[in-house]
C-alpha positions as CSV (number, residue, x, y, z in Angstrom):
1,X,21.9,-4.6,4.4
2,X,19.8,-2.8,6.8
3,X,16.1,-2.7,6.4
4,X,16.0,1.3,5.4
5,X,18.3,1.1,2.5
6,X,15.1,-0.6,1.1
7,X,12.1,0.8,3.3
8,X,13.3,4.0,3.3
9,X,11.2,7.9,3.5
10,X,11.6,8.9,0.5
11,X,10.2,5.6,-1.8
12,X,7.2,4.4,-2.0
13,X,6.0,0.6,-3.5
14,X,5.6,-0.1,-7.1
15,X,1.7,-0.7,-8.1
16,X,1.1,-2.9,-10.3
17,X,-1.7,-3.1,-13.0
18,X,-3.4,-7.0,-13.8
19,X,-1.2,-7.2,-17.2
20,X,1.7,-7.0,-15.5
21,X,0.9,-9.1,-12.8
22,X,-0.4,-11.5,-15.6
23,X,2.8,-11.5,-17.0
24,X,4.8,-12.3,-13.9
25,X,2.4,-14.8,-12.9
26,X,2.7,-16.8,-16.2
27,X,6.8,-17.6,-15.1
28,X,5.8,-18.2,-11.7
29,X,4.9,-21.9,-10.0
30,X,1.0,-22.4,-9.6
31,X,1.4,-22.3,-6.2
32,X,3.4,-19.2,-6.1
33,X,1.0,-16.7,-8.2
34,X,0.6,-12.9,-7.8
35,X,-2.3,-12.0,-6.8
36,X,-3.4,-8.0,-7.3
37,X,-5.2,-6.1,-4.6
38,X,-7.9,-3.2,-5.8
39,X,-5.2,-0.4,-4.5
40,X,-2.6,-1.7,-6.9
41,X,-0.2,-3.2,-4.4
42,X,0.1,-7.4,-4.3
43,X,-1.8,-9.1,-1.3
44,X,0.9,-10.9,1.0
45,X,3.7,-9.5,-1.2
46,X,6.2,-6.8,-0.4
47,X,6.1,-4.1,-3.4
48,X,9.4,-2.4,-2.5
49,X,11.0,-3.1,-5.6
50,X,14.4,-2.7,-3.5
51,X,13.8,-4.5,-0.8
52,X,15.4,-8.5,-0.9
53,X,11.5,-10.1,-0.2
54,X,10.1,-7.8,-3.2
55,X,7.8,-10.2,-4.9
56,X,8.1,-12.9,-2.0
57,X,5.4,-14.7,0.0
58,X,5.3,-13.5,3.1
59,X,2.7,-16.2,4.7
60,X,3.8,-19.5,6.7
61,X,3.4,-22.7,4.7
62,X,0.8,-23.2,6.8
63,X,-1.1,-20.2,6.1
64,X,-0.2,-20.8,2.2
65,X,-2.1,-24.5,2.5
66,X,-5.1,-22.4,4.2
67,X,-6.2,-20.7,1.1
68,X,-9.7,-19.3,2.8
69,X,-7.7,-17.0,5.2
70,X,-6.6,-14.2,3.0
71,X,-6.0,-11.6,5.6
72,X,-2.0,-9.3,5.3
73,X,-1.1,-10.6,8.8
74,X,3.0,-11.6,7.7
75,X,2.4,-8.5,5.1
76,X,2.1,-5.9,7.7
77,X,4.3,-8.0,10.1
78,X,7.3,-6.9,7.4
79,X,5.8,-3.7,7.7
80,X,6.2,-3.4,11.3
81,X,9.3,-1.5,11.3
82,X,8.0,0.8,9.2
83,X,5.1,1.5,11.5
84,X,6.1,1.7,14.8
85,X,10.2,3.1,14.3
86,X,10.6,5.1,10.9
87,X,6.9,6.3,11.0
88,X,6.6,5.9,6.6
89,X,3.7,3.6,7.1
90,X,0.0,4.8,8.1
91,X,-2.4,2.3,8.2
92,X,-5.0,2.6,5.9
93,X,-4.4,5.6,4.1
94,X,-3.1,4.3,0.3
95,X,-6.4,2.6,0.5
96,X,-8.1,5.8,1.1
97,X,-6.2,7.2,-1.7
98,X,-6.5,4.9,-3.7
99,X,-10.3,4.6,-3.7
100,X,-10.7,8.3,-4.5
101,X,-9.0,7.9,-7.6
102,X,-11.2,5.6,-8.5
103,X,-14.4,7.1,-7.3
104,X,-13.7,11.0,-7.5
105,X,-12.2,12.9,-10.6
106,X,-9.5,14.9,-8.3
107,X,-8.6,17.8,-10.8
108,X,-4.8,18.6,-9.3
109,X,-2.7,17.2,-7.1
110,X,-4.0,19.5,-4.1
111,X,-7.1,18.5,-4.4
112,X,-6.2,14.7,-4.4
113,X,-4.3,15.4,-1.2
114,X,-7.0,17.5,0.5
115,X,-9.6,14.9,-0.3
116,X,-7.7,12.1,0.6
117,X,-6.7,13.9,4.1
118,X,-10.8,14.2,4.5
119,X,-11.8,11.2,3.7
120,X,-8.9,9.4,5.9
121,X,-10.2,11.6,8.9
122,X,-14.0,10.6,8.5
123,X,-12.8,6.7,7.7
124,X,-11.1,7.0,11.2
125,X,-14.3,8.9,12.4
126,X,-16.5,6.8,12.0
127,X,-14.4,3.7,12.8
128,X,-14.0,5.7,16.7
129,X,-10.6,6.1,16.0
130,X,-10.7,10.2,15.2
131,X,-7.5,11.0,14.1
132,X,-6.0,7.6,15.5
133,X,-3.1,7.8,13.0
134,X,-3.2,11.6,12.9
135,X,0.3,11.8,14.7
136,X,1.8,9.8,12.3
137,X,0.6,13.0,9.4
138,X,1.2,15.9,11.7
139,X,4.8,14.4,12.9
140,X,5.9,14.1,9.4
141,X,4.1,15.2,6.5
142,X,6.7,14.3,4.1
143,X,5.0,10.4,4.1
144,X,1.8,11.5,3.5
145,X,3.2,13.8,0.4
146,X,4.9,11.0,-0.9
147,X,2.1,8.5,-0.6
148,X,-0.1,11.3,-2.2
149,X,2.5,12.1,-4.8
150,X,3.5,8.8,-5.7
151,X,-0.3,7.4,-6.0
152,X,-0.9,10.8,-8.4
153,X,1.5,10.2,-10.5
154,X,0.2,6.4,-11.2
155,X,-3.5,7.5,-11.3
156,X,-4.0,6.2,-14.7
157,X,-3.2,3.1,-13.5
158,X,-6.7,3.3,-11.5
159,X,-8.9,4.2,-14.1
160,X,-11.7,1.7,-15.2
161,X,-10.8,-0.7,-12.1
């Protein structure tokens, strides 16, 4: 199966709220628990609900027994392709997102997608990478409108977080 039937343009990953990662945990082995990240995604879990390591570990035994380092390193290593070929990946920005539906009252979905475009480009900014990922947007916007739809469309799911 090739890796875009499941990574594809026009998907984005499920989000998931803490009841139902509560609930998945409870039939899962102690050492192979869920664990929910603020944007709604699962940390070191793919959340493509088609793709074959949906709800897999992604770390190294190794990194597994080393509990203290919690970084996405295997995460964003299965999102490589995604990054760097078929361009439906830009770093950063469901976080962005993500946070101003938490923070801001966005009114529409226009005004979710211009704030989120703002605050993306002043994160980048201020990190001294101005518009570091801006080619990824301008070369297709479609991603971004999906991200931005997608996220929308869940934002109850962020309320009270």
């Amino acid at each position: 199966m090739p890796y875009m039937d499941f990574h594809h343009r026009d998907c984005a990953p499920k989000l998931f709220t803490l009841s139902e990662v509560s609930d998945l945990n409870a039939g899962r082995a102690p050492d192979d628990q869920l664990s929910l990240d603020v944007c709604g995604l699962l940390t070191n879990h793919c959340c493509y609900e088609a793709c074959p390591f949906f709800l897999k570990d992604l770390r190294t035994d190794a990194e597994k027994r080393e509990k203290a380092k919690q970084d996405k390193k295997r995460l964003f290593y299965h999102f490589e392709w995604d990054r760097l070929f078929f361009r439906n990946f830009i770093p950063s920005y469901h976080a962005v997102a993500v946070r101003i539906l938490k923070d801001r009252s966005p009114t529409s979905l226009e005004d979710f997608s211009r704030l989120v475009d703002n605050q993306f480009n002043e994160l980048k900014a201020a990190k001294g990478r101005a518009n570091a990922h801006g080619w990824w947007v301008k070369s297709d916007p479609h991603i971004r409108e999906i991200t931005v739809k997608s996220l929308w469309e869940q934002k109850d799911l962020f309320k009270g977080r």
